[in-house]
C-alpha positions in Angstrom: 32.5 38.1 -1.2 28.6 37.0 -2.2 26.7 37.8 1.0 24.3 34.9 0.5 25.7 31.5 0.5 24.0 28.5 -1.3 22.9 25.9 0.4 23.3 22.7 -1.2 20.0 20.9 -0.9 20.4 17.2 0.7 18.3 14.4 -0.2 14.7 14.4 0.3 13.5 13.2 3.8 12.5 9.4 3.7 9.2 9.1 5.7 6.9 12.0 5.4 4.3 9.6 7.1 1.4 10.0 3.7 2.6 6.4 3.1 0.7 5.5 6.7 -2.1 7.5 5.6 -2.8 6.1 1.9 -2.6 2.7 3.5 -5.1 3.4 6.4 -7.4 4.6 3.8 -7.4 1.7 1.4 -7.5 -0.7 4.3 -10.6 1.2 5.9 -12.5 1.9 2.7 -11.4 -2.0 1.9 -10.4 -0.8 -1.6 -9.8 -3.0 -4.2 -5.9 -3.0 -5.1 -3.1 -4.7 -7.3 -0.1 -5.0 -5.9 2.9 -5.0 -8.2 6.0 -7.3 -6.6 9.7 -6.5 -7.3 10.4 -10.0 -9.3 7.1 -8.3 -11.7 4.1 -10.8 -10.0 1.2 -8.5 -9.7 -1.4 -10.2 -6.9 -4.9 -8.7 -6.1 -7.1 -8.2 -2.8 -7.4 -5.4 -0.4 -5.1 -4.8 2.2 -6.7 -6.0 5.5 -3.6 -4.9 8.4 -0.2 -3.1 7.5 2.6 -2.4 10.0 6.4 -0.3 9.7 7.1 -3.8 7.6 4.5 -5.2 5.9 1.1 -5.5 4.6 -1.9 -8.1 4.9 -3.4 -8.6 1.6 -7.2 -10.2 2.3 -7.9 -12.1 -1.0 -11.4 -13.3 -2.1 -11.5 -17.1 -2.4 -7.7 -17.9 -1.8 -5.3 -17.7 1.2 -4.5 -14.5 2.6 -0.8 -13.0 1.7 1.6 -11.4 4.5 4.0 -9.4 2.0 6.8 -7.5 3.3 6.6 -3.3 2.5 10.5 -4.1 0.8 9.0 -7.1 -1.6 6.6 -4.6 -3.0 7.2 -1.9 -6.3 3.7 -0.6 -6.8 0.4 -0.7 -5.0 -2.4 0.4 -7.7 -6.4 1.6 -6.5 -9.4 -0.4 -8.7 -8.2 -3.3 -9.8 -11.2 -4.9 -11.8 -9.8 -9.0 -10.8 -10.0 -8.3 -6.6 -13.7 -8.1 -5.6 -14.4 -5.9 -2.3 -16.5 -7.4 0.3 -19.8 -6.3 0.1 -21.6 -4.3 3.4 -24.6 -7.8 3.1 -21.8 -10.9 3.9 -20.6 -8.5 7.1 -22.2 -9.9 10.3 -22.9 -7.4 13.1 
């Protein structure tokens, strides 16, 4: 009889909470992004607000998009089409 039984590993856990994080960071540094959709649309802005369901994407010179986390396959950093607001057009 083995004196060390094997543990069968389970699936990984779902919400490690770094997804929170990478978005607080783009949305505070107001970096540029492309936003892959699951029907293969790519859209680009910055994301502005994100909650547990969705995110705000802030888009420069046409309406703002509320897209939900589930529509969304890939969220890519420096996309050259979305321009960043720059520090002179913010108003104190």
């Amino acid at each position: 009889m083995p004196l060390f039984k094997r543990k069968q590993k389970g699936p990984p856990a779902g919400d490690t909470g770094q997804e929170a994080l990478y978005l607080k960071s783009l949305s505070d540094r107001q970096v540029p992004v492309a936003v892959k959709l699951r029907d293969g649309e790519v859209v680009h802005g910055w994301i502005e607000y994100f909650d547990d369901m969705m995110v705000r994407l802030t888009r420069e010179g046409k309406p703002n998009l509320f897209i939900y986390k589930t529509q969304i396959r890939t969220i890519t950093e420096g996309s050259g089409s979305a321009s960043r607001r720059s520090p002179q057009r913010e108003t104190l």
